[in-house]
C-alpha positions in Angstrom: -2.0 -20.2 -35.5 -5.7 -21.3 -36.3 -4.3 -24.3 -38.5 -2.0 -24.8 -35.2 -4.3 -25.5 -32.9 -7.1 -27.6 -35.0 -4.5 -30.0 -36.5 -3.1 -30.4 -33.3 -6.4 -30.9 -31.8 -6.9 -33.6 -34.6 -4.0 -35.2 -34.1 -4.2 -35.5 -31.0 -8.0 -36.8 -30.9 -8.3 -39.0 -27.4 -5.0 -39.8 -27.3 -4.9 -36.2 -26.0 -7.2 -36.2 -23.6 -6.1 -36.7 -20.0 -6.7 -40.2 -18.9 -9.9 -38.9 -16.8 -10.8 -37.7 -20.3 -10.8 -40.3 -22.5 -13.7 -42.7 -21.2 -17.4 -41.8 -22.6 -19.0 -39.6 -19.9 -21.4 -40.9 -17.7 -25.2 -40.4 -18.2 -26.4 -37.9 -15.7 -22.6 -36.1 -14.9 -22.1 -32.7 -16.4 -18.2 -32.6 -17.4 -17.1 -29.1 -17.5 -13.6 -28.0 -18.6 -11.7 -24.9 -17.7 -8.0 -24.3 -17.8 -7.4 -22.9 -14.1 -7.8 -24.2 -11.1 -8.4 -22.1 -7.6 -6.2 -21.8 -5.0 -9.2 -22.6 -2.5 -12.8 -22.2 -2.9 -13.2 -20.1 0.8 -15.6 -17.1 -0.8 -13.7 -14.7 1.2 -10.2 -15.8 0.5 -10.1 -15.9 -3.3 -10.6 -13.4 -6.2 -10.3 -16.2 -8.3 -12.8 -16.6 -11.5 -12.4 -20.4 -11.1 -13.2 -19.9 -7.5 -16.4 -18.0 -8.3 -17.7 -20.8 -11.1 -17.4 -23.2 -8.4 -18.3 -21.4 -5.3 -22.0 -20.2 -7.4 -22.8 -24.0 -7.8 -21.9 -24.5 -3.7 -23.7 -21.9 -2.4 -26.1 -18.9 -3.0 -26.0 -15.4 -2.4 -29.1 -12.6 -1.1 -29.5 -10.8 -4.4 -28.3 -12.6 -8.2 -27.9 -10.5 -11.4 -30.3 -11.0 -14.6 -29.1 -11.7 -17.9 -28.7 -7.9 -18.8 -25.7 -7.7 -16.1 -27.7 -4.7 -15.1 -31.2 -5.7 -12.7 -30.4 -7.2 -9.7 -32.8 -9.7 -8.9 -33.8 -11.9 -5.7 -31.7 -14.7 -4.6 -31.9 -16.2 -0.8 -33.7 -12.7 -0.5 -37.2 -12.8 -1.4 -37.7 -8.9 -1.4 -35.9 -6.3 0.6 -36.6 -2.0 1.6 -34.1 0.5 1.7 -34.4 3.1 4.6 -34.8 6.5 3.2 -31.5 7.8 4.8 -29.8 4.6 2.5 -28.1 3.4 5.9 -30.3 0.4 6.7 -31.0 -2.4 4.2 -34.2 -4.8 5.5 -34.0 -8.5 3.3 -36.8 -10.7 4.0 -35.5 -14.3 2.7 -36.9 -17.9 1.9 -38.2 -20.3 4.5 -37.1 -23.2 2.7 -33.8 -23.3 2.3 -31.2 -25.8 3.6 -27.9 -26.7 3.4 -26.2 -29.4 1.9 -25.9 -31.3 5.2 -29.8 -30.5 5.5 -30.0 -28.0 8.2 -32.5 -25.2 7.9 -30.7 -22.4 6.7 -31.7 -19.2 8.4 -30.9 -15.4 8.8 -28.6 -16.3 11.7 -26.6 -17.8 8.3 -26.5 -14.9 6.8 -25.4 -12.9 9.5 -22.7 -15.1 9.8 -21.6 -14.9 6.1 -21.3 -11.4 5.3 -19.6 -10.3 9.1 -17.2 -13.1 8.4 -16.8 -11.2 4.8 -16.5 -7.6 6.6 -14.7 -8.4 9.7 -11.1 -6.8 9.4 -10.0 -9.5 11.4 -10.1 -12.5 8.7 -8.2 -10.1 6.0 -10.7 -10.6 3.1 -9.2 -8.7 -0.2 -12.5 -8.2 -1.3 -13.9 -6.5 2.2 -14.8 -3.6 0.9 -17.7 -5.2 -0.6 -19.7 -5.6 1.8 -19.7 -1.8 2.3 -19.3 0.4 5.5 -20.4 -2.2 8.0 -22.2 -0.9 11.1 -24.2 -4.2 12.5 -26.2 -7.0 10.2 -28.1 -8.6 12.9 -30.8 -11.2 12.4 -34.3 -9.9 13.5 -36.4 -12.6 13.1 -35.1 -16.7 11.5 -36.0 -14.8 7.9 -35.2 -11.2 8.3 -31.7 -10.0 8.0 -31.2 -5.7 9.2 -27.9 -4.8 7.0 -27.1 -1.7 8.8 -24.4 0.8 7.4 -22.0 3.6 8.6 -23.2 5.7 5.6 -25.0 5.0 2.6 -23.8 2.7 -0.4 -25.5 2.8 -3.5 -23.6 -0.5 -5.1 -24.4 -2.9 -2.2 -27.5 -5.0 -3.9 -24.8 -5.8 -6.5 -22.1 -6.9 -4.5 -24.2 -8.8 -2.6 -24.6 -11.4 -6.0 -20.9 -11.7 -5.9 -19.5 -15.0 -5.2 -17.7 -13.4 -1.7 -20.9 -12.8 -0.1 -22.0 -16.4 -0.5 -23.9 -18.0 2.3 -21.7 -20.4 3.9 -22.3 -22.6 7.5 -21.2 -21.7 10.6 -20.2 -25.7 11.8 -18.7 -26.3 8.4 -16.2 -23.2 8.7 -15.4 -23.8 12.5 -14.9 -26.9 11.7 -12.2 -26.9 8.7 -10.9 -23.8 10.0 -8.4 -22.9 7.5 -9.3 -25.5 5.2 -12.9 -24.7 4.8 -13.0 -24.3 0.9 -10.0 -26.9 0.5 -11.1 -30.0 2.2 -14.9 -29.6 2.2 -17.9 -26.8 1.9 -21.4 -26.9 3.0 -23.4 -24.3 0.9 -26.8 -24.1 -0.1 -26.1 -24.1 -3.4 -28.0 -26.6 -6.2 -25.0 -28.8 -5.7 -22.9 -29.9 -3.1 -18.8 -30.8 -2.3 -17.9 -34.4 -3.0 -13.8 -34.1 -3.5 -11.2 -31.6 -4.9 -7.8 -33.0 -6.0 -5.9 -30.2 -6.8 -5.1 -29.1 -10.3 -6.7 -32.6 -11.5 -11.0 -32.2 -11.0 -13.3 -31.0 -8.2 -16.4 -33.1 -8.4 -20.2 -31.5 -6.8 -23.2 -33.8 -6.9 -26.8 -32.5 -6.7 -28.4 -30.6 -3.7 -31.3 -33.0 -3.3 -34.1 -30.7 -2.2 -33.0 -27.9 -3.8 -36.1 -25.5 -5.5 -34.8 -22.4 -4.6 -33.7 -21.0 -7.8 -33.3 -17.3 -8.8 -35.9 -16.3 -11.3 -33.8 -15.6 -14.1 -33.5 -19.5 -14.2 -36.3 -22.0 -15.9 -35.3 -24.7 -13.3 -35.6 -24.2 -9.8 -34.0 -27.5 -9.4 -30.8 -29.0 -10.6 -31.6 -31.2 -14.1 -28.1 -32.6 -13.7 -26.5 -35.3 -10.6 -23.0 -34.8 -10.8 -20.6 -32.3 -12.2 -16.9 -32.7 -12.9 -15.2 -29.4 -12.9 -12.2 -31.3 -15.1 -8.7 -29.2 -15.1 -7.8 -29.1 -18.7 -4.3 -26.0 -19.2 -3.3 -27.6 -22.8 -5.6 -25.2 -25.2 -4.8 -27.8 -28.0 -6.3 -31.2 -25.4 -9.3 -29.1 -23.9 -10.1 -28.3 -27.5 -10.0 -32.0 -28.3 -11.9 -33.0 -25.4 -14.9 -30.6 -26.6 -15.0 -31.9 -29.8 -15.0 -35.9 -29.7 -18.0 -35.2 -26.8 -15.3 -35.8 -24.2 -16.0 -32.5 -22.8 -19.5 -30.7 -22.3 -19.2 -27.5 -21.1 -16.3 -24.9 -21.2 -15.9 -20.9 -21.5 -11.7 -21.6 -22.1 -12.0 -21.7 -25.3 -8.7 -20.8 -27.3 -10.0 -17.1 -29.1 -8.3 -18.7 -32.5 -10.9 -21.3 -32.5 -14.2 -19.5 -32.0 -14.7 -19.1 -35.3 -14.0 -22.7 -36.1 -16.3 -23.8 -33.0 -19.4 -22.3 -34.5 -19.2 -24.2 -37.4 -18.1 -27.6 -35.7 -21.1 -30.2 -35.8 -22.2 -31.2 -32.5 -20.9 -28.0 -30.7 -23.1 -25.1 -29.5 -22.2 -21.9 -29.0 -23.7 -19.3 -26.7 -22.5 -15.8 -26.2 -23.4 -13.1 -23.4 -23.1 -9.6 -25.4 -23.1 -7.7 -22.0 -19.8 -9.4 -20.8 -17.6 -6.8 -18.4 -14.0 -8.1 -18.5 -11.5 -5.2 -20.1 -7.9 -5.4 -20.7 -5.8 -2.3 -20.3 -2.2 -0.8 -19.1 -2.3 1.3 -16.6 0.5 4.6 -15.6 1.5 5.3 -12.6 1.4 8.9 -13.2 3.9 9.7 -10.2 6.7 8.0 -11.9 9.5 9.8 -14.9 8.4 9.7 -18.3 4.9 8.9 -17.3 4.0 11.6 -15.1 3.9 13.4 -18.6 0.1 14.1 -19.3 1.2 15.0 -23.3 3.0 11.8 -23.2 0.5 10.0 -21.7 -1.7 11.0 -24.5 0.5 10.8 -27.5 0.9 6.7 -26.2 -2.9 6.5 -26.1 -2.7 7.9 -29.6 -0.1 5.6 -30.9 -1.5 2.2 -29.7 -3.8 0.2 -32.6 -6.4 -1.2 -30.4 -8.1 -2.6 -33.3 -5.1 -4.7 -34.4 -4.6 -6.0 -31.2 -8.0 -7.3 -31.1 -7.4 -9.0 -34.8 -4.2 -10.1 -34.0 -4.6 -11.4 -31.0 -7.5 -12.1 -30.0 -9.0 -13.4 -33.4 -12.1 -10.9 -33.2 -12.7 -12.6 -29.9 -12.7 -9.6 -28.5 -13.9 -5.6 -29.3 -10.9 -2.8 -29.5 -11.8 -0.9 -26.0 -12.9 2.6 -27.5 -13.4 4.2 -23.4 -12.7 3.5 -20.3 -15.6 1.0 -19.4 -17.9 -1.0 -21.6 -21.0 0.6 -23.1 -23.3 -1.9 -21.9 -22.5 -1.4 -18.5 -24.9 0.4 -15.7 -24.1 3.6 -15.4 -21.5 4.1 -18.6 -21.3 7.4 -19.9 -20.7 7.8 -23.4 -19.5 11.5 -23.1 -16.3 9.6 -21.7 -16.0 7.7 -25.3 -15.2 11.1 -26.9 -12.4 12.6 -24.7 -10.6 9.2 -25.3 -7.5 10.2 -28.0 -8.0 9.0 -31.6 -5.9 6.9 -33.0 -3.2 8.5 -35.2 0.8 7.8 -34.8 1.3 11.3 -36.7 -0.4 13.1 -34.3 1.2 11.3 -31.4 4.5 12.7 -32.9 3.6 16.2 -34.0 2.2 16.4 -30.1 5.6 14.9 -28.5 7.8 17.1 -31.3 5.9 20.0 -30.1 6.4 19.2 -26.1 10.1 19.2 -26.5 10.3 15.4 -26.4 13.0 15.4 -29.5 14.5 11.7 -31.2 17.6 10.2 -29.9 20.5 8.8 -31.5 18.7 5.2 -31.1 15.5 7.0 -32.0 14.1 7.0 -28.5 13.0 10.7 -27.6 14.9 13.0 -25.1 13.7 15.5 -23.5 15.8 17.6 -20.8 18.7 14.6 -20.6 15.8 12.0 -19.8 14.9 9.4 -22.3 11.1 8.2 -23.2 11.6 4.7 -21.9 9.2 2.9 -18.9 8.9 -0.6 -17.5 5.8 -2.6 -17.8 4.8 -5.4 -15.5 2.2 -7.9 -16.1 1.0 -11.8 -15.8 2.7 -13.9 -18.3 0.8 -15.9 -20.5 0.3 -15.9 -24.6 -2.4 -13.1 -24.8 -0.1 -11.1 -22.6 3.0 -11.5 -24.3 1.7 -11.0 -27.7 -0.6 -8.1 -26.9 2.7 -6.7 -24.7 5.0 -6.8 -28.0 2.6 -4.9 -30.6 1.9 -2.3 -27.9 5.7 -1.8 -27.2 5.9 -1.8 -31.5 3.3 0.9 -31.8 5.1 2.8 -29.3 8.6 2.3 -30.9 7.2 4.0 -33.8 6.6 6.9 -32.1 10.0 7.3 -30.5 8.7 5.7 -27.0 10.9 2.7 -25.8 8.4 0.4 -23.6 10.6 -2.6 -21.8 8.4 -5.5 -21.1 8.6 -7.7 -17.6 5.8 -10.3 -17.3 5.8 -12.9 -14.3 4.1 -16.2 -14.0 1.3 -15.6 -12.0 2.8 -16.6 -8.6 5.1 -14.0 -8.6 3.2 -11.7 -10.4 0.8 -10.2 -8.2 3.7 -9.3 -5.5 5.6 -7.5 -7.9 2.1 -5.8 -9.1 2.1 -4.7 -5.3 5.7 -2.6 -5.9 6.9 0.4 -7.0 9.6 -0.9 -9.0 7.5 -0.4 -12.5 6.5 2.7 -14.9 3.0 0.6 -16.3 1.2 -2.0 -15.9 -0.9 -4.5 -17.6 -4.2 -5.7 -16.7 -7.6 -7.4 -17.1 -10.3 -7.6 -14.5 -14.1 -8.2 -14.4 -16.7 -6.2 -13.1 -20.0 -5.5 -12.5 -21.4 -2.3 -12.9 -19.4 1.5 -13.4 -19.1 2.0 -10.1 -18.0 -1.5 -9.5 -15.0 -0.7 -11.8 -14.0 2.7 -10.6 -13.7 2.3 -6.8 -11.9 -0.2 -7.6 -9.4 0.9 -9.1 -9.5 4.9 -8.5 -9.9 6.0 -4.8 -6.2 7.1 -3.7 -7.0 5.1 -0.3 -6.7 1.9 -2.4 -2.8 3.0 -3.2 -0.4 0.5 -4.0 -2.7 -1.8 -5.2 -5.2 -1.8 -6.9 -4.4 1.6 -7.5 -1.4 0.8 -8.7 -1.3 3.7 -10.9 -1.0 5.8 -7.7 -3.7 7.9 -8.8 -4.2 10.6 -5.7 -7.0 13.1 -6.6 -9.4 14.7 -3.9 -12.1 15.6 -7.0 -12.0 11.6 -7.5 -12.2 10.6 -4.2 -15.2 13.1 -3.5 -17.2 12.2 -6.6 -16.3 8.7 -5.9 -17.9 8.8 -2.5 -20.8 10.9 -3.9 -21.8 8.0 -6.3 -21.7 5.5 -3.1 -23.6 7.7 -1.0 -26.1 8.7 -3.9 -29.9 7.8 -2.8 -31.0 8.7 -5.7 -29.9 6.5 -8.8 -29.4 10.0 -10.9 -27.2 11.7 -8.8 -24.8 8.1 -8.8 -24.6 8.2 -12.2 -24.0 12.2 -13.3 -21.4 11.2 -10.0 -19.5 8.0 -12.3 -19.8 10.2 -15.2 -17.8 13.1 -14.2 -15.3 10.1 -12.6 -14.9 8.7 -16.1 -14.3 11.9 -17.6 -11.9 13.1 -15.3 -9.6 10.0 -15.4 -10.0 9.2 -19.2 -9.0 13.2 -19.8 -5.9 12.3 -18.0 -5.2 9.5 -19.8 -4.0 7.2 -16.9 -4.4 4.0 -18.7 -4.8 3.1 -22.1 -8.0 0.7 -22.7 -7.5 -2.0 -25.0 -9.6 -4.7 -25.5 -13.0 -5.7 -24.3 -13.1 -9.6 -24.0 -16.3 -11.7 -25.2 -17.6 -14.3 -23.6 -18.5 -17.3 -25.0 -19.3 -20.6 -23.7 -19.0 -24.2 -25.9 -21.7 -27.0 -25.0 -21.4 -30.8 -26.2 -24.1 -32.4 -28.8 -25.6 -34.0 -25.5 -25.9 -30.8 -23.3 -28.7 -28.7 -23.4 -29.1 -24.9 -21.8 -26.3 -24.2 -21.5 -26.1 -20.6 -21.9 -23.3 -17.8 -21.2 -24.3 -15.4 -18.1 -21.3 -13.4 -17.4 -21.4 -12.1 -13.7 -17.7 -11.6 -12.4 -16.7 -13.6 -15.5 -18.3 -16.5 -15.1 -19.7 -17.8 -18.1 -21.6 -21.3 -16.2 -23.6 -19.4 -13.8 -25.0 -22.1 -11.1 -25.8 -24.6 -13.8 -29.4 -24.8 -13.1 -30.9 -25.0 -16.7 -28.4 -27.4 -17.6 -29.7 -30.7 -18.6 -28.1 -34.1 -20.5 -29.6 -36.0 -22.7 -29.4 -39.8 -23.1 
């Protein structure tokens, strides 16, 4: 597969590239590649990592995320207090911030932002992130009152996220429904030029622009112009990196890491606290998979380390619990209830639960057979990590049919009931990011897809976003992750790296991570002549 894609990329050299491709770049424009483009770049309309890459370079957010994915860090917000009761949150923000069209930004902005993010009314998917909204009023033109219902311990970090970017009022009235699609005014180090869909999106510099976070070396933009260039051929984005066509991409085909490190003229950077886990998930209400034993003896048959040879190239880390160690609030008790790998005690524990071999070899137990449908997203990772999973299971007697959709179907047959499993990979940003998520039963069908209804859950779950006390969140997560890995609702896979490829010419560029992104704003990017 490796030889594959480099001869191909060889081959095909510039005569590869996409026409928009194959001209030397210009001096001061940053050309970054990425295989996907969004479906708009409205912060509260898309879940999208290529919407988030883009919308971080539009616009800002109150709080950002420091290197170690776990200290949150000002943004727009210089400082901010927490009442003692955790209900009201007081941000004091910059007085020199302005938007692209060069109005003053002010906390009347912000207000705006985050009630259009919470309001019910416009539908946002991600909502719940901006926690139980009582009021956010504006005190003063830089102080923003966030007050809440009850308390929520994970607001500071949802608050660096992409949805809860600052966005202006006359630009959304505006566009309406195409705010994101035909034009964005942000405060963000650069601003909207043009998007042509599934082709480019181009952003030139936010003249004026010092208002950094600190994690940064640059408060200002070192870069004019950036071409976010849609590249989906692995085989031409791979050629575009490496003749200089290309400066800056995190799509980098996991076969040809490896190879990229050793490639003159191509720098590698890579962000070891990178959340973004693949796993298949039960929906424990459903035949054959409302088996706990079962359950288990599949966690026990799956090779998690081959998968993460095989298919991802070492590219990424065989899961070994739930959530990554590196992670706020991870508890590593949870790493030791997770089953061991071993297909013979998969079968001694299914043998002893009655589940006896069929005719074909699948296992029967009480006239039903061990088979379940899995649904997932379509694509080359999938299908290959799909097939060895259903092959470790067949080995165990367990017959595991395999649907995957292209992604425009996908995610409405990932809203059903029709399947047994599922297969998955998401970002996140912190343990309790992850978990409610995915596990409060009030989020059944989806993203609770594996129907998961447990009060203990759902009263720890709450415990951790009510905690005041960062202690009292965590013992909360802990007992979550225990509870749910004991059950053995999903089986963890692989952890994904995150690496990010730079050109000879570009300099800083360097892998962040924060909901997947690996080109965090930009702002330490620079080009030299």
């Amino acid at each position: 597969m490796l030889k594959k894609i480099l001869a191909g990329a060889a081959l095909l050299g510039l005569a590869g590239v996409q026409p928009a491709l194959a001209q030397a770049n210009p001096p001061d424009t940053l050309i970054a590649l990425r295989a996907f483009d969004s479906d708009n770049y409205d912060p509260i309309r898309s879940t999208a990592r290529s919407a988030g890459e883009v919308v971080y370079m539009l616009a800002d957010t109150l709080t950002s995320v420091d290197w170690d994915m776990k200290t949150v860090t000002p943004g727009l917000a210089t400082s901010w207090t927490v009442s003692p009761d955790g209900k009201l949150y007081t941000f004091k923000l910059r007085d020199d911030v302005t938007f692209c069209d060069g109005r003053k930004m002010t906390a009347d902005d912000v207000v705006f932002s985050i009630s259009r993010l919470a309001d019910p009314a416009n539908k946002s998917p991600v909502r719940w992130r901006a926690g139980p909204v009582k009021e956010i009023r504006a005190k003063d033109a830089t102080t923003v009152e966030y007050e809440l219902t009850q308390p929520f311990s994970e607001l500071l970090f949802q608050l660096s996220l992409f949805f809860a970017s600052v966005v202006d009022k006359n630009s959304v009235e505006k566009l309406g429904a195409n705010f994101g699609v035909q034009g964005f005014n942000g405060t963000g180090p650069f601003c909207w030029v043009s998007w042509t869909p599934r082709n480019e999106l181009v952003m030139t510099k936010h003249e004026g622009y010092k208002w950094a976070p600190p994690i940064f070396k640059n408060p200002s933009p070192q870069v004019g112009k950036v071409i976010w260039k849609i590249v989906p051929d692995d085989n031409t984005r791979l050629a575009a990196m490496q003749s200089g066509q290309g400066d800056v991409t995190q799509y980098i085909p996991y076969v040809a890491i490896e190879s990229l490190k050793k490639t003159p003229g191509i720098q590698m950077s890579q962000q070891p606290n990178y959340f973004w886990d693949y796993f298949l998930g039960f929906k424990v209400d459903k035949p054959v998979v409302n088996d706990p034993l079962i359950r288990k003896a599949m966690v026990m048959a799956v090779n998690r380390p081959a998968i993460a040879k095989a298919v991802f190239f070492g590219a990424g880390d065989a899961a070994d619990a739930y959530l990554n160690p590196n992670v706020l609030d991870y508890d590593p008790a949870s790493k030791a209830l997770l089953p061991a790998y071993s297909p013979d005690n998969a079968r001694k524990l299914l043998d002893d639960a009655g589940w006896k071999a069929g005719a074909d070899g699948v296992r029967v137990k009480d006239g039903l057979r061990a088979s379940f449908t899995v649904y997932g997203i379509t694509d080359v990772v999938w299908t290959r990590t799909a097939e060895a999973i259903q092959a470790d299971l067949r080995r165990i007697g367990v017959e595991m049919k395999i649907s995957l959709f292209d992604a425009t179907i996908a995610w409405g047959k990932l809203a059903t009931q029709e399947f047994d499993a599922f297969v998955m990979s998401y970002p996140y940003v912190s343990a309790g990011d992850a978990l409610n998520l995915y596990w409060p039963s009030t989020n059944r069908p989806t993203p609770n897809r594996m129907n998961w209804n447990d009060p203990e859950t759902d009263t720890l779950l709450a415990t951790a976003r009510g905690a005041l006390d960062p202690i009292d969140r965590k013992v909360a997560l802990a007992k979550v992750q225990e509870r749910v890995t004991e059950a053995n609702v999903w089986i963890p896979l692989v952890r994904e790296q995150l690496w990010v490829a730079s050109s000879k010419r570009t300099v800083g560029a360097r892998a962040h991570g924060l909901y997947g992104v690996g080109i965090y704003k930009g702002l330490d990017i620079s080009l030299t002549k």
